[in-house]
C-alpha positions, 0 to 999 in steps of 0.5 A: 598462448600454448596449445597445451594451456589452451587445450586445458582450458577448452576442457574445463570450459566444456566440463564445467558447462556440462556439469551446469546447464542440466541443472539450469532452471530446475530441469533435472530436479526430481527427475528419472537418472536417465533424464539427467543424463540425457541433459548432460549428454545434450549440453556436453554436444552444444559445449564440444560445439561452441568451440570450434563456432567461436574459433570460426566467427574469430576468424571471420572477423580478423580476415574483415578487419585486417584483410589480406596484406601479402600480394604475390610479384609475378 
């Protein structure tokens, strides 16, 4: 996958997941401006978050499965 590509679609993953989680549930409903964008701030940090979390738990699990297969000659 390009960079480019997979860096736009980061983008809209954590866009899109800001615009949704504050109005999960109702939570910002009838509530003060401030509060709304208190809870796009708060999932805005959990979204930027997850990425990188998931990039690592990728990482671990390709370096359980497949292992180290290049050993150096001395």
């Amino acid at each position: 996958m390009k960079p480019k590509l997979f860096s736009s679609l980061i983008i809209i993953v954590v866009a899109t997941g800001t615009a949704i989680i504050p109005l999960a549930g109702g939570a910002s409903l009838g509530s003060e401006p401030m509060r709304t964008v208190f809870f796009a701030f708060v999932s805005a940090i959990i979204a930027i978050q997850l990425v990188p979390a998931v990039m690592l738990l990728g990482c671990l699990i390709k370096s359980l499965l497949f292992g180290k297969t290049n050993k150096q000659q001395s």
